[in-house]
N, CA, C and O atoms as a Maestro MAE file, in Angstrom:
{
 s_m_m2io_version
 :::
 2.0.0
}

f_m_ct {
 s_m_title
 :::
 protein
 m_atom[328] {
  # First column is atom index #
  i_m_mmod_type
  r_m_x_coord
  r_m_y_coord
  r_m_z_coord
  i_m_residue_number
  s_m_chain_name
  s_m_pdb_residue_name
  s_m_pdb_atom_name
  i_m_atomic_number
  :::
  1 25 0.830 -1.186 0.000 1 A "UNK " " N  " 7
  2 3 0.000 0.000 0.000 1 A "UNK " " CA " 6
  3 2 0.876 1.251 0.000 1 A "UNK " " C  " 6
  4 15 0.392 2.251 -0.530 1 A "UNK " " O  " 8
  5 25 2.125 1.330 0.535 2 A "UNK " " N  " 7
  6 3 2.945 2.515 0.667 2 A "UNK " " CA " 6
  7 2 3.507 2.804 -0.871 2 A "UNK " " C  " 6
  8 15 3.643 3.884 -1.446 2 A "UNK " " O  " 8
  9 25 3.825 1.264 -1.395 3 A "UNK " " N  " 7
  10 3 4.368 1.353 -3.004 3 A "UNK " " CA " 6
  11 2 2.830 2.304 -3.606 3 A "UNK " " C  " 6
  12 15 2.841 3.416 -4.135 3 A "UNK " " O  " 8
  13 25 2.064 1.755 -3.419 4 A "UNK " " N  " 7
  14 3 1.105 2.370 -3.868 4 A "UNK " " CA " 6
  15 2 0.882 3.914 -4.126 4 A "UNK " " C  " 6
  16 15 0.847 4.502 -5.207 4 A "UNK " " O  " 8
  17 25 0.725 4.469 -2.702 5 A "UNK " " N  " 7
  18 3 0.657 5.513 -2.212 5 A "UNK " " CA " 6
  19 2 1.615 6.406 -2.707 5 A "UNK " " C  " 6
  20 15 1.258 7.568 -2.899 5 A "UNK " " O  " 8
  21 25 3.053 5.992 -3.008 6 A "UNK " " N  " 7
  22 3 4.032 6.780 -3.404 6 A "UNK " " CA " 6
  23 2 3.658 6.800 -4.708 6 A "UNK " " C  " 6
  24 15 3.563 7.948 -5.141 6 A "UNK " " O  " 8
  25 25 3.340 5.695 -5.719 7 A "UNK " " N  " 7
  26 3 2.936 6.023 -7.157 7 A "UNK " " CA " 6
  27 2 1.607 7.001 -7.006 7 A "UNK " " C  " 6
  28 15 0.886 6.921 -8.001 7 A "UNK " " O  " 8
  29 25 1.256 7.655 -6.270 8 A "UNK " " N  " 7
  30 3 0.412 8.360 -6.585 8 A "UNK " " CA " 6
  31 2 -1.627 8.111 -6.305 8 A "UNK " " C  " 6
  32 15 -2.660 8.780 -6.339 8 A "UNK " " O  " 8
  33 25 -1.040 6.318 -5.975 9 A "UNK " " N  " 7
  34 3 -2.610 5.747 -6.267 9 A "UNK " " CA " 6
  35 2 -3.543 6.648 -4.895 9 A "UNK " " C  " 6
  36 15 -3.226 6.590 -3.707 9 A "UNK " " O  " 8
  37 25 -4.423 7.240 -5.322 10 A "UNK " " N  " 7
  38 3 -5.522 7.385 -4.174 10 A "UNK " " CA " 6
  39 2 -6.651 6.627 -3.844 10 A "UNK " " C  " 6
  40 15 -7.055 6.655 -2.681 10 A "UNK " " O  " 8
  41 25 -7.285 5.880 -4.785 11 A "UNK " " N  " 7
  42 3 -7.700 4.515 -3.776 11 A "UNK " " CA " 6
  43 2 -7.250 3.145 -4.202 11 A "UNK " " C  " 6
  44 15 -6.796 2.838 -5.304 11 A "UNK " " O  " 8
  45 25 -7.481 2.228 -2.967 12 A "UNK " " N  " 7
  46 3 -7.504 0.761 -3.120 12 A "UNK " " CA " 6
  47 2 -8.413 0.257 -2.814 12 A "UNK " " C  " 6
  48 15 -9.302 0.622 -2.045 12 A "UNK " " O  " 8
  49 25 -8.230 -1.060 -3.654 13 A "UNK " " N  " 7
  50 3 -9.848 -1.591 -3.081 13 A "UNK " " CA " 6
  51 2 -8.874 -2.565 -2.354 13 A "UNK " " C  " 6
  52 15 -7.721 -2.892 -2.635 13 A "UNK " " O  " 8
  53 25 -9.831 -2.984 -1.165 14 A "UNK " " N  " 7
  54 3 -9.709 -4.368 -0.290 14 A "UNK " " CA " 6
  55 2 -10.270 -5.490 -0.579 14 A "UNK " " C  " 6
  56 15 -9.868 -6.590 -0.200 14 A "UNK " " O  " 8
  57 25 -11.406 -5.242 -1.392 15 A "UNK " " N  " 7
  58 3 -12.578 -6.285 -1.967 15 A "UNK " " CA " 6
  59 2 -13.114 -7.418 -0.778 15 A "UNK " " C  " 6
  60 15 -12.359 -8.333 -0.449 15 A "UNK " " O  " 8
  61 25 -13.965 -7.329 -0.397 16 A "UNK " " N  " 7
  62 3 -14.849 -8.466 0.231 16 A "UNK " " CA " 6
  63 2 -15.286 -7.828 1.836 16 A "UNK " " C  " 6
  64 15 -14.341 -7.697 2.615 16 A "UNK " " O  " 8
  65 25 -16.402 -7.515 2.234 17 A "UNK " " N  " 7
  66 3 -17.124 -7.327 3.313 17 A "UNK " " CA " 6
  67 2 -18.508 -8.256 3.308 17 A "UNK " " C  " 6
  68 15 -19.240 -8.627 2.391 17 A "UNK " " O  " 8
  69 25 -18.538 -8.488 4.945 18 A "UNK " " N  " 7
  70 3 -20.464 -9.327 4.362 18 A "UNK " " CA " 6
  71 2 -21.403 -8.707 3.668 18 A "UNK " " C  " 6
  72 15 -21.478 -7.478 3.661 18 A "UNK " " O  " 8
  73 25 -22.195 -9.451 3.031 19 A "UNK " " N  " 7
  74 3 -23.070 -9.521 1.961 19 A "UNK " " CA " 6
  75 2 -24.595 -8.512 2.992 19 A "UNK " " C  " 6
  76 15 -25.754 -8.906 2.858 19 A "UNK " " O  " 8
  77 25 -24.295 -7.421 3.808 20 A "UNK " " N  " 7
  78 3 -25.081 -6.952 4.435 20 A "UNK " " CA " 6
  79 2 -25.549 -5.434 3.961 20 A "UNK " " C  " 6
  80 15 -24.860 -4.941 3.067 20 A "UNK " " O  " 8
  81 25 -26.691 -4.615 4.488 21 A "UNK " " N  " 7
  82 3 -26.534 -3.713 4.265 21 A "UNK " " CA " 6
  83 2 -25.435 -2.708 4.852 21 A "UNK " " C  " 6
  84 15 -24.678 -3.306 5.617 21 A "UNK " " O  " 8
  85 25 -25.153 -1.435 4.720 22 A "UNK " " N  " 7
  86 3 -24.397 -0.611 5.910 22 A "UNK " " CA " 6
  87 2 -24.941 -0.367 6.654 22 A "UNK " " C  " 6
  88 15 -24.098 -0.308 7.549 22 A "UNK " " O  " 8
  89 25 -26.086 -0.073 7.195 23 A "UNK " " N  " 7
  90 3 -26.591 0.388 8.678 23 A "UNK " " CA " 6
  91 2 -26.467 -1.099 9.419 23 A "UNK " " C  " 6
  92 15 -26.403 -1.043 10.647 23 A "UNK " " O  " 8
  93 25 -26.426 -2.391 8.829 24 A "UNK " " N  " 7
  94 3 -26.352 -3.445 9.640 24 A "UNK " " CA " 6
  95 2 -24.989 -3.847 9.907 24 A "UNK " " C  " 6
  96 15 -24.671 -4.482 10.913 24 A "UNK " " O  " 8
  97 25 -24.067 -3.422 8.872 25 A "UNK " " N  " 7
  98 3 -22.445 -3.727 8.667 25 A "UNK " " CA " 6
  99 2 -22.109 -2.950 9.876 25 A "UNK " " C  " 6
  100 15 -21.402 -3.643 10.608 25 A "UNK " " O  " 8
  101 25 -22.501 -0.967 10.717 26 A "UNK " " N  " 7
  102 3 -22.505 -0.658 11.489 26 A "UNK " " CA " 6
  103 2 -22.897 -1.222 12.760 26 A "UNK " " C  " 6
  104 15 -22.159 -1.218 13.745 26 A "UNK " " O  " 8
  105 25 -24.222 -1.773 12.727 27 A "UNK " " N  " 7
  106 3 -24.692 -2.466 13.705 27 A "UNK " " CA " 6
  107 2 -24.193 -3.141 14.604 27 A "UNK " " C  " 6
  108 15 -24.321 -3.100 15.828 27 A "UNK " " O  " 8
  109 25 -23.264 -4.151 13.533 28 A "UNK " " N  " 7
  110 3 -23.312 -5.805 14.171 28 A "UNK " " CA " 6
  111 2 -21.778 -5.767 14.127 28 A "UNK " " C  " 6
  112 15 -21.234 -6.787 14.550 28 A "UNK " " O  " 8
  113 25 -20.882 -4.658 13.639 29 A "UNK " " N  " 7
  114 3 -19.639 -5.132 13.452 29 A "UNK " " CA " 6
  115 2 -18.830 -5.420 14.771 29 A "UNK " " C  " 6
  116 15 -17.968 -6.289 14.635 29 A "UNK " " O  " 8
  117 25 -18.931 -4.910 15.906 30 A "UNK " " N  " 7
  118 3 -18.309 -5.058 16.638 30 A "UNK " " CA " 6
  119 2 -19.171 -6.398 17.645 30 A "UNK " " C  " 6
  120 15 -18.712 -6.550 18.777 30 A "UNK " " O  " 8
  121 25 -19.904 -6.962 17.390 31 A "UNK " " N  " 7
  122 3 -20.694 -8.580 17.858 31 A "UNK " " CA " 6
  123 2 -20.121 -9.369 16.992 31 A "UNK " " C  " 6
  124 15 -19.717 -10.448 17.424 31 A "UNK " " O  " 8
  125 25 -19.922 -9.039 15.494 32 A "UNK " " N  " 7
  126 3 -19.947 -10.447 14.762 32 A "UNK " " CA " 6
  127 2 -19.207 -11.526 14.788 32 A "UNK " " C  " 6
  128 15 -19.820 -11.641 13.727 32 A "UNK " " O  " 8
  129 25 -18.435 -12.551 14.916 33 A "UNK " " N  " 7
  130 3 -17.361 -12.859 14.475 33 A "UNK " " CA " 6
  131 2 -17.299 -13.863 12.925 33 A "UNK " " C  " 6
  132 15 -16.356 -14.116 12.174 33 A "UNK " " O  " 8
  133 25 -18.432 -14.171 12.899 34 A "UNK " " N  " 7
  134 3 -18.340 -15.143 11.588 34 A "UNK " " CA " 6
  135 2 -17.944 -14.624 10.147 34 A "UNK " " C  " 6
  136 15 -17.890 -13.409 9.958 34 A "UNK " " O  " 8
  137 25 -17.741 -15.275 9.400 35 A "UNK " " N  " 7
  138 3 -17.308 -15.356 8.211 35 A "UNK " " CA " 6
  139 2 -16.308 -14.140 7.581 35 A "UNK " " C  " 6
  140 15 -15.103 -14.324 7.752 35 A "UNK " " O  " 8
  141 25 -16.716 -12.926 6.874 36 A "UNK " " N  " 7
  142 3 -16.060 -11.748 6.751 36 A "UNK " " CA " 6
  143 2 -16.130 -10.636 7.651 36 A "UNK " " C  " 6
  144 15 -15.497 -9.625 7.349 36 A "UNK " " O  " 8
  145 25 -16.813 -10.663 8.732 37 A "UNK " " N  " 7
  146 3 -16.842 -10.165 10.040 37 A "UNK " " CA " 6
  147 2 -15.922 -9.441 10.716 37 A "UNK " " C  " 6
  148 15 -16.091 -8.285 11.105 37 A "UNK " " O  " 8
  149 25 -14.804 -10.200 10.883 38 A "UNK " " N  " 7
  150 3 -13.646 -10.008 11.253 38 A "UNK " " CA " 6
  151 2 -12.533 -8.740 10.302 38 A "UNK " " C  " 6
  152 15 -11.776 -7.808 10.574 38 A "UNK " " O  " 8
  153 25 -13.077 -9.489 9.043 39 A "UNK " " N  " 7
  154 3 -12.168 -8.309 8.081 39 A "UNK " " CA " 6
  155 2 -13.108 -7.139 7.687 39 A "UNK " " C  " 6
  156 15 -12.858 -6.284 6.837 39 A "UNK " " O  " 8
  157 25 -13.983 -7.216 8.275 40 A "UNK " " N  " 7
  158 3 -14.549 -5.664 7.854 40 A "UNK " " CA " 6
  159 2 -14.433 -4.743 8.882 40 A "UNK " " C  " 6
  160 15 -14.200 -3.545 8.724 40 A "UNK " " O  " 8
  161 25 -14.670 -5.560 10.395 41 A "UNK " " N  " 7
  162 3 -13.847 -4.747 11.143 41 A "UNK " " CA " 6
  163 2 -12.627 -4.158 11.411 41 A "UNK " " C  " 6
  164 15 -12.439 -3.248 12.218 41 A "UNK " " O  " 8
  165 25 -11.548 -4.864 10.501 42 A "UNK " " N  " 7
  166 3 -10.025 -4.447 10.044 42 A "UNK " " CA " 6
  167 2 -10.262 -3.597 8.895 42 A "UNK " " C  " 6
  168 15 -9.631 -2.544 8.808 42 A "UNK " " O  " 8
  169 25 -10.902 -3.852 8.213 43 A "UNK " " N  " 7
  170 3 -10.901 -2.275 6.971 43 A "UNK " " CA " 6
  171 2 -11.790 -1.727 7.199 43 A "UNK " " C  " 6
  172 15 -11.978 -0.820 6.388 43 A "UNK " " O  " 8
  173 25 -12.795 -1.830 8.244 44 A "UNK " " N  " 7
  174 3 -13.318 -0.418 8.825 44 A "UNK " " CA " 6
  175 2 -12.180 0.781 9.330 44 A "UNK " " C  " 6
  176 15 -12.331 1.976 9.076 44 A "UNK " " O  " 8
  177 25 -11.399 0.402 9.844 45 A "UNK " " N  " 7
  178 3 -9.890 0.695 10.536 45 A "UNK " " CA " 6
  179 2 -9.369 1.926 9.396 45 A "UNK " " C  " 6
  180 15 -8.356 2.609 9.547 45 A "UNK " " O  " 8
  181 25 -10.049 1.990 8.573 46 A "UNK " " N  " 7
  182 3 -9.191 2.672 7.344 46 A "UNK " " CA " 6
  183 2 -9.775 4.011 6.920 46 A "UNK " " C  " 6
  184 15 -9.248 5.001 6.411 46 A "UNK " " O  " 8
  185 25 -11.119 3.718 7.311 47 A "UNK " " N  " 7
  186 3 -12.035 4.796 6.857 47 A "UNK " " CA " 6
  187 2 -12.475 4.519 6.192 47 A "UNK " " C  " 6
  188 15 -13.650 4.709 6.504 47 A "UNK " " O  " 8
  189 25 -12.415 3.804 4.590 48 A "UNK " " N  " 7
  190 3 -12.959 3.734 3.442 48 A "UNK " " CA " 6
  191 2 -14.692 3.769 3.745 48 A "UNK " " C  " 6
  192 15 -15.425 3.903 4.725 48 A "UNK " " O  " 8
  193 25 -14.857 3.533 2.069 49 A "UNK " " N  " 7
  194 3 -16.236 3.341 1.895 49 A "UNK " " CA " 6
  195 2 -16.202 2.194 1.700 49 A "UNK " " C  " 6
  196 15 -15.211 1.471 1.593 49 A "UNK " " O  " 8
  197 25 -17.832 1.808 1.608 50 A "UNK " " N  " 7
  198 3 -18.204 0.442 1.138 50 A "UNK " " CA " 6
  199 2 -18.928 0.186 -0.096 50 A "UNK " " C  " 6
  200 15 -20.143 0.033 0.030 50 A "UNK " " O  " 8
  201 25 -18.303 0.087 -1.569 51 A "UNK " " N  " 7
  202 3 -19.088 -0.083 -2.909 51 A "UNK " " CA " 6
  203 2 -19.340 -1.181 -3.045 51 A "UNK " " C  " 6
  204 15 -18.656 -1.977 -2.402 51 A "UNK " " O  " 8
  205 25 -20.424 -1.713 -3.934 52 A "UNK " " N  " 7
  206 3 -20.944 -2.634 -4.563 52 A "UNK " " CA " 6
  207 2 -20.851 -3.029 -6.231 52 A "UNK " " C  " 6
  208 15 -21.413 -2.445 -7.157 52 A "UNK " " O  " 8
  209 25 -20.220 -3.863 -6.274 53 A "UNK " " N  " 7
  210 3 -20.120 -4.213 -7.348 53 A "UNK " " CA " 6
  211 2 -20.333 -5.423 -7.863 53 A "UNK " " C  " 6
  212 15 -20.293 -6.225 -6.929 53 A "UNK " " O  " 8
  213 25 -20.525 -5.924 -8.800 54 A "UNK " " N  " 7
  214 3 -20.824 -7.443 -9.460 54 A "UNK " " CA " 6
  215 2 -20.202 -8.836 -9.064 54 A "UNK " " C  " 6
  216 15 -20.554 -9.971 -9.384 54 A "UNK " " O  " 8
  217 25 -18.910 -8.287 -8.072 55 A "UNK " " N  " 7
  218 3 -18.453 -9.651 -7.772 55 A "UNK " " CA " 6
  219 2 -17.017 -9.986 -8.903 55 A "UNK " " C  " 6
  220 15 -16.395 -9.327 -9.736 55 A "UNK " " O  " 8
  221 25 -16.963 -11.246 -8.412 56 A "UNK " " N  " 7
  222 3 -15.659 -11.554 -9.401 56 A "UNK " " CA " 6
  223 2 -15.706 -12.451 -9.710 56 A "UNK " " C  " 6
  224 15 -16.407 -13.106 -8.938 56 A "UNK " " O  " 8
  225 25 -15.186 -13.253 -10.828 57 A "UNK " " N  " 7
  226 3 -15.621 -14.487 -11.450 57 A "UNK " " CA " 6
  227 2 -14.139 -14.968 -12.199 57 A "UNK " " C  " 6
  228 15 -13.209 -14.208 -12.469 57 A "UNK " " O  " 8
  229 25 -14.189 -16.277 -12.423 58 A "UNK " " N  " 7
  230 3 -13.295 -16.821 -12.861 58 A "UNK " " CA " 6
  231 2 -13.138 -17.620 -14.545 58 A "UNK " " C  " 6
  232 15 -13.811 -18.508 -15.070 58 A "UNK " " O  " 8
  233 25 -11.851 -16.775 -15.073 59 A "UNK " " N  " 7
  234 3 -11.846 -17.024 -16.647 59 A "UNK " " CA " 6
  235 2 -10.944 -18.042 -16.286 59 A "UNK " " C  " 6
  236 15 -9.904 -17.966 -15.631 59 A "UNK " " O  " 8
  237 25 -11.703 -19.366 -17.007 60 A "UNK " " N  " 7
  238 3 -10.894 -20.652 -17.161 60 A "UNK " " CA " 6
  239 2 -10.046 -20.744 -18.350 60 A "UNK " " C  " 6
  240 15 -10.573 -20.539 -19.443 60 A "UNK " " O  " 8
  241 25 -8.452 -21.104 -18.256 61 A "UNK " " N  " 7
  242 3 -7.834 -20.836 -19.709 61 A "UNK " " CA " 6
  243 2 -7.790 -22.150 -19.988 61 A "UNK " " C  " 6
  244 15 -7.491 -22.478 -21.136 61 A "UNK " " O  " 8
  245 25 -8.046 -23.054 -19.103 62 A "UNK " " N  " 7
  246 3 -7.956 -24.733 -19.402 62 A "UNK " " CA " 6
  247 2 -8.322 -25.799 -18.573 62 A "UNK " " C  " 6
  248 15 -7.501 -26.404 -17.883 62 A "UNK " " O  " 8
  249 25 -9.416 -26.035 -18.605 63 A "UNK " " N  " 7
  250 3 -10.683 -27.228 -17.844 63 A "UNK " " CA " 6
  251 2 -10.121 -28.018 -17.367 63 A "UNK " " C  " 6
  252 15 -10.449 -28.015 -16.180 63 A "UNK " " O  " 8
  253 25 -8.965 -29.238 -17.675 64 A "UNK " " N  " 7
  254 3 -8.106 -29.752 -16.534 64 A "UNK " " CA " 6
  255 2 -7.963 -29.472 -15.501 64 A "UNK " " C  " 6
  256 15 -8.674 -29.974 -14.631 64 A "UNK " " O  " 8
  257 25 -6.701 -28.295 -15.115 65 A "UNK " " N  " 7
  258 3 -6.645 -27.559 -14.099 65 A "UNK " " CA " 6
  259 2 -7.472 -27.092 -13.074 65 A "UNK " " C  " 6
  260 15 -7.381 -27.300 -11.864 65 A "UNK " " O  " 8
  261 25 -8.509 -26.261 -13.868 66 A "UNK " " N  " 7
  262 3 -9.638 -26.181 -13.426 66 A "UNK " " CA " 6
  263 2 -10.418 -27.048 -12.078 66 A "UNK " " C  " 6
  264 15 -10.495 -26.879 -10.861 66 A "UNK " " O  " 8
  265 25 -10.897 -27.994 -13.014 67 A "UNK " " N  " 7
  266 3 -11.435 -29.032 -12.682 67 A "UNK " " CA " 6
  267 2 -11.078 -30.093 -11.130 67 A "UNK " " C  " 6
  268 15 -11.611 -30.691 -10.196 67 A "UNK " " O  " 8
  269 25 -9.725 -29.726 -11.782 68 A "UNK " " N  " 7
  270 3 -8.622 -30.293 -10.295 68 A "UNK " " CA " 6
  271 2 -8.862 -29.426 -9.222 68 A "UNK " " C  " 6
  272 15 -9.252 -29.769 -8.107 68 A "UNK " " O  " 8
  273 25 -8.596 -28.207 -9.628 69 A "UNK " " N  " 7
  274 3 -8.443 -27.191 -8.120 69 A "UNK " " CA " 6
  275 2 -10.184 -27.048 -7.952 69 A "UNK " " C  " 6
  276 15 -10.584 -26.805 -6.814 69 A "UNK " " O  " 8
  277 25 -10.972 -27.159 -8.799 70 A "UNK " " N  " 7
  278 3 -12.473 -26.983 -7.759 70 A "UNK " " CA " 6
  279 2 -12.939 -28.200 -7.274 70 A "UNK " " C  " 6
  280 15 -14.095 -28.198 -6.853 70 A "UNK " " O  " 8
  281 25 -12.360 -29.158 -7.238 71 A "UNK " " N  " 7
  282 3 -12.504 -30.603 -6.961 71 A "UNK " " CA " 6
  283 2 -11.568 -30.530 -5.547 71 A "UNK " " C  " 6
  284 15 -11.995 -30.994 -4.490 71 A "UNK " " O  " 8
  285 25 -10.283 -29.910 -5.660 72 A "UNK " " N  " 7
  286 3 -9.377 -30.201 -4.285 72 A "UNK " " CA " 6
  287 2 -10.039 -28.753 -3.184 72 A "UNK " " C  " 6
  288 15 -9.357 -28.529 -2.183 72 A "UNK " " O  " 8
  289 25 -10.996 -28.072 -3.350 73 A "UNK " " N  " 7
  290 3 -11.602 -26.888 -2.783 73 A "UNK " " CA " 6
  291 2 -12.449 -27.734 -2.295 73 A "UNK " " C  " 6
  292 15 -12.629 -27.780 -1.078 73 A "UNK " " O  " 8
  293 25 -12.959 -28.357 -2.953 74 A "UNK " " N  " 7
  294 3 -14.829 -28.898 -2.472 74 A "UNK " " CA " 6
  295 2 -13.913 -30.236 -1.429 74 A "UNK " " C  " 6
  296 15 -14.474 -30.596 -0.394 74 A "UNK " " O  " 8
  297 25 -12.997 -30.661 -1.680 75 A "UNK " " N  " 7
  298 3 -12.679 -31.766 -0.101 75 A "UNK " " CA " 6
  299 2 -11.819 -30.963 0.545 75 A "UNK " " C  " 6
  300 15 -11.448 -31.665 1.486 75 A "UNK " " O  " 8
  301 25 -11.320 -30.019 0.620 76 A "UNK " " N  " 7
  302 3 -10.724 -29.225 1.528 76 A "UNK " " CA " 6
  303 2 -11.678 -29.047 2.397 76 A "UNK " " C  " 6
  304 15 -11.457 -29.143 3.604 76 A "UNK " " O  " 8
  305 25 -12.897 -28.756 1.889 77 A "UNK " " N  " 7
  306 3 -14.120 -27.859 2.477 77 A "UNK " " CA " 6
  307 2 -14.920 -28.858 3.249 77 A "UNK " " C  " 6
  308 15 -15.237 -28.482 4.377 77 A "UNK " " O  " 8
  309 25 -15.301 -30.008 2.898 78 A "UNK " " N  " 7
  310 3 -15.709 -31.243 3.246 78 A "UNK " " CA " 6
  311 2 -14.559 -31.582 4.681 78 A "UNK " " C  " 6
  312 15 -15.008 -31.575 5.827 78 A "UNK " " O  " 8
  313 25 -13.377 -31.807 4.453 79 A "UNK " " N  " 7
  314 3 -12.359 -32.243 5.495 79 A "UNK " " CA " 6
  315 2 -12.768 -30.992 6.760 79 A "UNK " " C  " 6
  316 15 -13.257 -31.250 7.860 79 A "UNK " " O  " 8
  317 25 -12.487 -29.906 6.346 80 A "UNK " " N  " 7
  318 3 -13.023 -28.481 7.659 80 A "UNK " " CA " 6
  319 2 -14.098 -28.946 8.445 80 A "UNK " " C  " 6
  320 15 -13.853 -29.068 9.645 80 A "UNK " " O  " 8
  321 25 -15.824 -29.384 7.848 81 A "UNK " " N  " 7
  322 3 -16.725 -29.394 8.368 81 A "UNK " " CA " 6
  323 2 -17.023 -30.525 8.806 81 A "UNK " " C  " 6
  324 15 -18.208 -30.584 9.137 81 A "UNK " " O  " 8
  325 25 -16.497 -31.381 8.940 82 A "UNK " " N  " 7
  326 3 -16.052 -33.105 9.429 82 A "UNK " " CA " 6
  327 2 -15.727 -33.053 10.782 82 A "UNK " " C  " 6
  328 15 -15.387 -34.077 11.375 82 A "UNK " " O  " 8
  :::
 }
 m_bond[327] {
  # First column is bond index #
  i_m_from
  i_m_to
  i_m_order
  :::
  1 1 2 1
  2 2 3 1
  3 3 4 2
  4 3 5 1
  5 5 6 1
  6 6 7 1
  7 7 8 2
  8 7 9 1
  9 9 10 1
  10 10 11 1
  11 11 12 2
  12 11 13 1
  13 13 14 1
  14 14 15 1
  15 15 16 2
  16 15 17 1
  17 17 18 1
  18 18 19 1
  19 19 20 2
  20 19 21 1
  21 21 22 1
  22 22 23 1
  23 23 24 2
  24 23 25 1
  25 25 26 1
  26 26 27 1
  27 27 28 2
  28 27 29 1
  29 29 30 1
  30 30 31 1
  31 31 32 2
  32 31 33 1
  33 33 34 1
  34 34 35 1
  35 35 36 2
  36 35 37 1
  37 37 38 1
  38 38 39 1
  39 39 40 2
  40 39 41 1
  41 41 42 1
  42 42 43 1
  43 43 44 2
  44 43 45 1
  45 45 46 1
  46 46 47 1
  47 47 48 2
  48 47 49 1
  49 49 50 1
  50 50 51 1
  51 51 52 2
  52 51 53 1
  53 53 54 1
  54 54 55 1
  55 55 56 2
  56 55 57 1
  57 57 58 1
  58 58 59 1
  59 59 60 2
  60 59 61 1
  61 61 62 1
  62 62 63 1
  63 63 64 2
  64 63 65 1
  65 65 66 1
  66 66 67 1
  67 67 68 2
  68 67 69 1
  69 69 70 1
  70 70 71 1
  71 71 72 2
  72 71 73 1
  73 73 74 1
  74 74 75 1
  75 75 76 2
  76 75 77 1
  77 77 78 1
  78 78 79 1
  79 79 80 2
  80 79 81 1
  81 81 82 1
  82 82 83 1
  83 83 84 2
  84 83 85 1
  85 85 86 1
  86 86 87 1
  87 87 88 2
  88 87 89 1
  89 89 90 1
  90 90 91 1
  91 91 92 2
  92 91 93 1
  93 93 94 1
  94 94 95 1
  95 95 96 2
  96 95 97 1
  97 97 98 1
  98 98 99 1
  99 99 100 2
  100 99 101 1
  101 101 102 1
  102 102 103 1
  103 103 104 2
  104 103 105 1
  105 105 106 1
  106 106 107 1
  107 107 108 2
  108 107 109 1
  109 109 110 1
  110 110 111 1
  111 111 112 2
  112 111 113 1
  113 113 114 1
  114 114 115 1
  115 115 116 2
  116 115 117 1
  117 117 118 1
  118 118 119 1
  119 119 120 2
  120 119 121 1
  121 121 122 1
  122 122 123 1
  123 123 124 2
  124 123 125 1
  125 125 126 1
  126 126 127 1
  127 127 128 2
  128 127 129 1
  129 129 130 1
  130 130 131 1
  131 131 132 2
  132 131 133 1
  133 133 134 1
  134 134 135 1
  135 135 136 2
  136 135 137 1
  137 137 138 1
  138 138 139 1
  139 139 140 2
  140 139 141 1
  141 141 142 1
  142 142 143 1
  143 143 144 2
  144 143 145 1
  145 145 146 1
  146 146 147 1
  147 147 148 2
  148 147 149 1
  149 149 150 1
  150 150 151 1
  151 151 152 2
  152 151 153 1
  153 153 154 1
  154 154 155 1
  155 155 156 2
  156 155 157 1
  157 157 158 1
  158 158 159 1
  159 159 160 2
  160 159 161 1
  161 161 162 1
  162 162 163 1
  163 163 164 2
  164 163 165 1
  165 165 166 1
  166 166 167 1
  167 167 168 2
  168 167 169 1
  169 169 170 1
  170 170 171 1
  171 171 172 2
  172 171 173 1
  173 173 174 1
  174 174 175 1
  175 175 176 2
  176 175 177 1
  177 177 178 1
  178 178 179 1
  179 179 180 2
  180 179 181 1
  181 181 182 1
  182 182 183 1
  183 183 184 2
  184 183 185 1
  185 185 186 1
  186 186 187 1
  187 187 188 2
  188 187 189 1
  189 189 190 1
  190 190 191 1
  191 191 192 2
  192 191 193 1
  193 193 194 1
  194 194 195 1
  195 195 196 2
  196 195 197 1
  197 197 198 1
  198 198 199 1
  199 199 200 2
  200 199 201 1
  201 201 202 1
  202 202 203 1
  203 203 204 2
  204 203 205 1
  205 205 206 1
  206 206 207 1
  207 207 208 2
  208 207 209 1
  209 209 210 1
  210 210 211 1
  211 211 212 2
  212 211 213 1
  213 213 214 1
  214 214 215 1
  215 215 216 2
  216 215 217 1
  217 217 218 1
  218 218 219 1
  219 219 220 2
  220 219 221 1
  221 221 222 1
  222 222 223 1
  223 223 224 2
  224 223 225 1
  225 225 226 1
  226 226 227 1
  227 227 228 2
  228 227 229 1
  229 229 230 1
  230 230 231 1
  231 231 232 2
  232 231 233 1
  233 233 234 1
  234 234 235 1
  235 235 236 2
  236 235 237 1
  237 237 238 1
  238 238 239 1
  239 239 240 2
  240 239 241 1
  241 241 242 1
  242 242 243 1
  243 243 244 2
  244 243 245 1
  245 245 246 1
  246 246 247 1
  247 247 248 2
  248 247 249 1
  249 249 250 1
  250 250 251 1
  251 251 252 2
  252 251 253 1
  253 253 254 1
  254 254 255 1
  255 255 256 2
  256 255 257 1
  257 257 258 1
  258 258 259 1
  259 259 260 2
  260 259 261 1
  261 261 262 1
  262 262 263 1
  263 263 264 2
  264 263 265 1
  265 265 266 1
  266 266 267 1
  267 267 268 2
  268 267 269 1
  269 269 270 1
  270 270 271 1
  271 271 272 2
  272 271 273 1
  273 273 274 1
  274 274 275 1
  275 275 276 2
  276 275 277 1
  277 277 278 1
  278 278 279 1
  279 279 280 2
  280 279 281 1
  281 281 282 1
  282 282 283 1
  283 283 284 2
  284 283 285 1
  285 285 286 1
  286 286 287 1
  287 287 288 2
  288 287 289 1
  289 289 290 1
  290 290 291 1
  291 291 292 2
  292 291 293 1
  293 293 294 1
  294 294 295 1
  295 295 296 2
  296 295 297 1
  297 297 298 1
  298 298 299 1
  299 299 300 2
  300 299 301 1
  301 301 302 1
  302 302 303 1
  303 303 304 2
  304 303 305 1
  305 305 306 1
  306 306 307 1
  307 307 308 2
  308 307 309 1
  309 309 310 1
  310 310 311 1
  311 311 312 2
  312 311 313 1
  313 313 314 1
  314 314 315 1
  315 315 316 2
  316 315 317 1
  317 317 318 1
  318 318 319 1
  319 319 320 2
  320 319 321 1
  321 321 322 1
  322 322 323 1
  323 323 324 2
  324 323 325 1
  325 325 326 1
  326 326 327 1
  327 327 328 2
  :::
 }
}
């Protein structure tokens, strides 16, 4: 962020807060602890705002690969809740 800052950049995004409104993101931030909870109370820390945007999605350059890493995600995820 300092590399940043020295090139001149004036914002960054952090990308990802819960899927809430802001008067509830205010609300509950200092109760919550689950899921992105935690990190919105760390980039609350900053001042920023909170935008909305479409999300992010993934360009596959080759279905093999692919296929492997959303396959070794889904038993990663399985092994956690076990």
């Amino acid at each position: 962020m300092k590399i940043c800052k020295e090139a001149g950049c004036t914002e960054y995004d952090l990308w990802g807060v819960p899927d809430e409104e802001e008067s509830v993101l205010e609300e509950q931030f200092q109760n919550r602890h689950d899921r992105l909870w935690p990190v919105y109370r760390f980039k609350r820390g900053f001042g920023g705002e909170v935008r909305r945007t479409m999300g992010s999605f993934d360009y596959v350059y080759s279905q093999l690969p692919y296929k492997a890493m959303k396959f070794a995600e889904a038993e990663r995820k399985k092994r956690a809740h076990s």
